[in-house]
C-alpha positions in Angstrom: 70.1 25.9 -50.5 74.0 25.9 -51.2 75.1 25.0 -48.1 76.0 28.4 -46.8 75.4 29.3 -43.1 72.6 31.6 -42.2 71.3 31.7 -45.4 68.0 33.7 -44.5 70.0 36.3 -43.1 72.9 36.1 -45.6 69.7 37.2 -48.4 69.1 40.4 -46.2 72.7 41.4 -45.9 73.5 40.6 -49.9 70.3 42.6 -50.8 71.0 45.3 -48.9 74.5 45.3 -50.3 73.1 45.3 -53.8 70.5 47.9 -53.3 72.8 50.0 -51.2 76.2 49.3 -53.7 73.9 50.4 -56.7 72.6 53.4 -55.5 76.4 54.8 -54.7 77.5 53.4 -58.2 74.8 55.5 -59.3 75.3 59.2 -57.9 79.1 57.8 -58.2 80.1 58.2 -54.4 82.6 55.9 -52.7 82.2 54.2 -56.4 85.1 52.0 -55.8 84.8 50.8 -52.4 80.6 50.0 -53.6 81.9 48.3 -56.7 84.5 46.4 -54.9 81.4 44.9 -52.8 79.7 44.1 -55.7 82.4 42.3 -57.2 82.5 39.8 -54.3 78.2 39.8 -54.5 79.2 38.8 -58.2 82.0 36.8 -57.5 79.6 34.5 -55.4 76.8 34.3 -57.3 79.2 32.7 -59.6 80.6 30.6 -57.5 77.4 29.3 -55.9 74.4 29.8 -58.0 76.2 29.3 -61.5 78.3 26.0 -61.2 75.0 24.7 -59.3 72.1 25.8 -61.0 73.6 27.7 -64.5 71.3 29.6 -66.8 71.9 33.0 -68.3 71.4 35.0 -65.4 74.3 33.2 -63.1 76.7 32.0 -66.1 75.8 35.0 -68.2 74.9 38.6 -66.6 76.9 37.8 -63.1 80.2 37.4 -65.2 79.3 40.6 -66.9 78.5 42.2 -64.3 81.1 41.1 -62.2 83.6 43.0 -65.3 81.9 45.8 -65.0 82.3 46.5 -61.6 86.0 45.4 -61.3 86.3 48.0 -64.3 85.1 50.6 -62.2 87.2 49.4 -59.2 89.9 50.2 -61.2 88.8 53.4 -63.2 86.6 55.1 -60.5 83.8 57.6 -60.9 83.1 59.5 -63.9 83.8 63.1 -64.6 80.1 63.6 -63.3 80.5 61.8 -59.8 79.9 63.0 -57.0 83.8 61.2 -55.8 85.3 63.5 -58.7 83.4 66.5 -57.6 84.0 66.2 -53.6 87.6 65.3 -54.7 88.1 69.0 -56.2 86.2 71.2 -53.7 89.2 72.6 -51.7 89.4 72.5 -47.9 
């Protein structure tokens, strides 16, 4: 619908990003290599779906989002992540 090529299978690989991105953002492993892919997810969504379509959602919670995660691309995982804790268990 925005002109991109294999679109069908471009859904799959995006929601798999998503799904698979969130869940390391959440347990806070690899946090900013997952939230660097989500910035791009975000970045697009932006780039696609909000200067064609608009509305909250695209103009709205992708830029927001899209802070957030290049926030944590630069900060990293919290003091409880598993990145911070894997980080100090000596070898």
């Amino acid at each position: 619908r925005f002109g991109l090529p294999e679109s069908s299978l471009l859904v799959y690989l995006v929601g798999t990003l998503e799904i698979g991105g969130g869940l390391l953002l959440v347990v806070g492993l690899l946090t900013r290599l997952a939230a660097l892919g989500l910035a791009g997810n975000m970045a697009g969504a932006v780039l696609t779906a909000g200067l064609t379509v608009g509305g909250w959602v695209h103009l709205g919670l992708a830029p927001a989002l899209l802070v957030a995660t290049l926030v944590l691309v630069y900060t990293g995982s919290g003091a409880a992540g598993m990145d911070r804790r894997l980080a100090q268990v000596p070898v």
